[in-house]
C-alpha positions in Angstrom: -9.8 -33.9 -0.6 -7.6 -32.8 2.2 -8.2 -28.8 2.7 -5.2 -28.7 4.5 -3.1 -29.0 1.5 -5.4 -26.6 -0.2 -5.2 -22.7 -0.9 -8.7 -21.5 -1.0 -9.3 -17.7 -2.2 -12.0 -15.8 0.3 -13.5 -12.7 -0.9 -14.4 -10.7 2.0 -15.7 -7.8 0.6 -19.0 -9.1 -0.5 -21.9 -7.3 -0.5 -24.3 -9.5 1.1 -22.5 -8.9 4.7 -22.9 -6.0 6.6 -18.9 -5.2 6.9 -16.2 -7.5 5.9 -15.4 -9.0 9.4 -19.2 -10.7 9.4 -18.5 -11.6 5.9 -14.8 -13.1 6.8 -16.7 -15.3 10.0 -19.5 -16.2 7.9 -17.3 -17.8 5.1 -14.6 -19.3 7.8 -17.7 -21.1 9.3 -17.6 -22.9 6.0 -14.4 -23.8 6.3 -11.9 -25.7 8.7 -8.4 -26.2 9.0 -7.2 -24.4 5.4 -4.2 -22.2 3.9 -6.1 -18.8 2.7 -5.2 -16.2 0.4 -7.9 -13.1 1.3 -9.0 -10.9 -1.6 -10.2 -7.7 -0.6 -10.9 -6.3 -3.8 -10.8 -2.7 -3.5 -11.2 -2.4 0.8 -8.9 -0.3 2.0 -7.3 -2.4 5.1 -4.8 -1.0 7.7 -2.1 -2.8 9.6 -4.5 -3.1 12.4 -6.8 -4.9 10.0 -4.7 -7.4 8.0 -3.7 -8.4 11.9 -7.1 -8.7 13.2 -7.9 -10.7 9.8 -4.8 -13.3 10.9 -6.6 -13.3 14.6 -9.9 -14.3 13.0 -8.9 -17.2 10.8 -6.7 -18.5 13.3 -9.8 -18.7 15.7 -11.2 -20.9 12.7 -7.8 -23.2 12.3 -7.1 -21.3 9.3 -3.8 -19.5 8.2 -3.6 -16.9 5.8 -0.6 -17.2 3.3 -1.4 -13.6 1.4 -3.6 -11.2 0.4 -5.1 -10.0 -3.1 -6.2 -6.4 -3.5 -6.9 -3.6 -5.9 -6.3 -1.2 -3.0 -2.4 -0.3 -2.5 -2.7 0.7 1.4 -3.8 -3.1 1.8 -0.8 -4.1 -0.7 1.4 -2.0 1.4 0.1 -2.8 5.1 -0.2 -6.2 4.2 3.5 -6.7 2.6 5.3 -4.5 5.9 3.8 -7.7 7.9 5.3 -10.1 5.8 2.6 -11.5 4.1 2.5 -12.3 0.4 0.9 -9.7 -1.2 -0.7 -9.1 -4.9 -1.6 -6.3 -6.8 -5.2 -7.0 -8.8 -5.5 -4.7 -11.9 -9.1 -6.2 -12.2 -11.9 -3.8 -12.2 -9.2 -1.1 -10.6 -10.1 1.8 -12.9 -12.8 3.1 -10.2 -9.4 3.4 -8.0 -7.1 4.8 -10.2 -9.2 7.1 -11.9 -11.2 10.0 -9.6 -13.4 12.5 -11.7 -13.7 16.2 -10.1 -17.0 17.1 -10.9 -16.4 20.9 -9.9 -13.3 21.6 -12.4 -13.6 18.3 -14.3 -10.2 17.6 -13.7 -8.9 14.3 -13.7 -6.2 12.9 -11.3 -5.0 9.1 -12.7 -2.6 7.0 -10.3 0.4 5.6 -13.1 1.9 2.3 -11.5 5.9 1.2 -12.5 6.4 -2.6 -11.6 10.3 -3.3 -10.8 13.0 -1.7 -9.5 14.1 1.8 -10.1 17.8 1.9 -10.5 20.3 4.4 -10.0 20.9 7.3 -13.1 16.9 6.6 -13.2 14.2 8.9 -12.9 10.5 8.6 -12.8 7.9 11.2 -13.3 4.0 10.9 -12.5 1.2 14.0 -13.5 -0.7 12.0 -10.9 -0.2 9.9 -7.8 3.0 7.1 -8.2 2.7 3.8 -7.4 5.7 1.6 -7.8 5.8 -2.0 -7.1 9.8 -2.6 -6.1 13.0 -0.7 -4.6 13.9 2.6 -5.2 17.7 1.9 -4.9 20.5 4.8 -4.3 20.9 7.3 -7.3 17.6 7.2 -8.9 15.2 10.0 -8.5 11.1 9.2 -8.4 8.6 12.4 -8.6 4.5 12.5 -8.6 2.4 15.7 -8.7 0.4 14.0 -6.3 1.3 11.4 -3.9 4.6 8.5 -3.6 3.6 4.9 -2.7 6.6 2.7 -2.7 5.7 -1.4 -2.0 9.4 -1.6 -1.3 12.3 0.4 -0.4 13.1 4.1 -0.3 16.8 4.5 -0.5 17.1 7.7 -3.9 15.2 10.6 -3.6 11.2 11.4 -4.1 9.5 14.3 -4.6 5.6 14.1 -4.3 3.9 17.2 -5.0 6.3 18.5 -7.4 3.3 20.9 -8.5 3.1 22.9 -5.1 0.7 20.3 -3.4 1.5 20.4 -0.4 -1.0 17.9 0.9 1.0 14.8 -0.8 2.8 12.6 0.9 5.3 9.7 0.3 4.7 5.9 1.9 6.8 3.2 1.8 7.6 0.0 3.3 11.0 1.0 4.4 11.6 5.1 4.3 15.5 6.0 4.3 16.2 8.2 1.5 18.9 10.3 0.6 16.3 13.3 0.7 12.9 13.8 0.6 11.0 16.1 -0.8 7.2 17.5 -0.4 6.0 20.2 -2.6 8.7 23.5 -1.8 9.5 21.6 1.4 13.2 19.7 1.3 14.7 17.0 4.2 17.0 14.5 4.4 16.0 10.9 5.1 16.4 9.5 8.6 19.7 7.8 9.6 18.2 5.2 12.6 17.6 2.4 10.9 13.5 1.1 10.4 11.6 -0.6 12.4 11.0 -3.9 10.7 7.1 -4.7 9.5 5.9 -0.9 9.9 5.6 1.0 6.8 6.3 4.6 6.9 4.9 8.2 5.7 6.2 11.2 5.0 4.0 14.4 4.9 4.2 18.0 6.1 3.4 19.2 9.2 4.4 22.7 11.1 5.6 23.2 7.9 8.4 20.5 8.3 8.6 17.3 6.7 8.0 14.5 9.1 8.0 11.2 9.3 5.4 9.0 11.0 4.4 4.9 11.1 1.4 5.2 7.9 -1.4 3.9 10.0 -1.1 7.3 12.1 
């Protein structure tokens, strides 16, 4: 069988390895000169990591063609470099679903898959995940926090409740205002530099915006 030809699947967060980078070497060792797809299952992998991933399996003779992950920040970091990029609903509910065990609260992360047009409007008790564009005219708002695997160009509104600790990510951040519990801004007009996703949050009680990694 020729591997090069193949897509092979590496889970590299497997508990038998100390951290995943051992446990990404270990299984390349087994492997040479192959397309990848990397699931991470629920790791939560920066920018700096999905890179240093490609630097690995390219010391193998490896590529990597995408990534599979029940963790958005990898969905997102992963997609703002370009790389293919699947959302795993499989054994997510640990992600989505955090128990308080002081108030007994629960926060639940609702997800929309495909665009949100204009005249639309989305409302989350929660955090907001949506899987496409947010085009001109529609209107996206989370009590807790925005994560956009696509393009910001309506409005959002995380922290609609007075949270002032939510924030707003997305691959590409221009929209016609943001805003962030009582706080209100307009988007930027420079346009985005290409592969970095983006955050919004409050700071010195202005909205700012800021590359997510940082």
């Amino acid at each position: 069988m020729n591997l090069n030809n193949q897509k092979i699947i590496v889970n590299i967060d497997d508990k038998e390895y100390l951290d995943w980078k051992m446990c990404l070497k270990s299984k390349l060792k087994m492997l040479k000169s192959c397309n990848l797809e990397i699931d991470s299952k629920n790791l939560d992998l920066s920018c700096s990591d999905i890179s240093e991933i490609i630097e690995i399996a390219s010391k193998y003779n490896c590529k990597v063609f995408g990534f599979c992950s029940t963790s958005s920040k990898t969905i997102v970091s992963s997609q703002s470099l370009g790389y293919k990029s699947q959302f795993s609903f499989e054994n997510c509910l640990d992600n989505i679903l955090n128990i308080n065990d002081k108030d007994l609260t629960f926060s639940r992360t609702n997800f929309h898959q495909g665009t949100v047009r204009s005249g639309e409007y989305l409302d989350s008790p929660g955090d907001l995940l949506i899987l496409g564009d947010v085009n001109p005219g529609a209107k996206v708002s989370a009590e807790g926090n925005i994560m956009i695997w696509g393009r910001l160009l309506g409005i959002a509104h995380a922290g609609s409740k007075g949270n002032s600790q939510a924030t707003i990510s997305a691959l590409q951040l221009r929209p016609v205002q943001l805003r962030i519990a009582k706080k209100v801004a307009r988007g930027p007009k420079e346009k985005p530099q290409l592969g970095i996703a983006e955050q919004a949050r409050i700071d010195s009680e202005e909205i700012v915006i800021s590359p997510l990694e940082t």
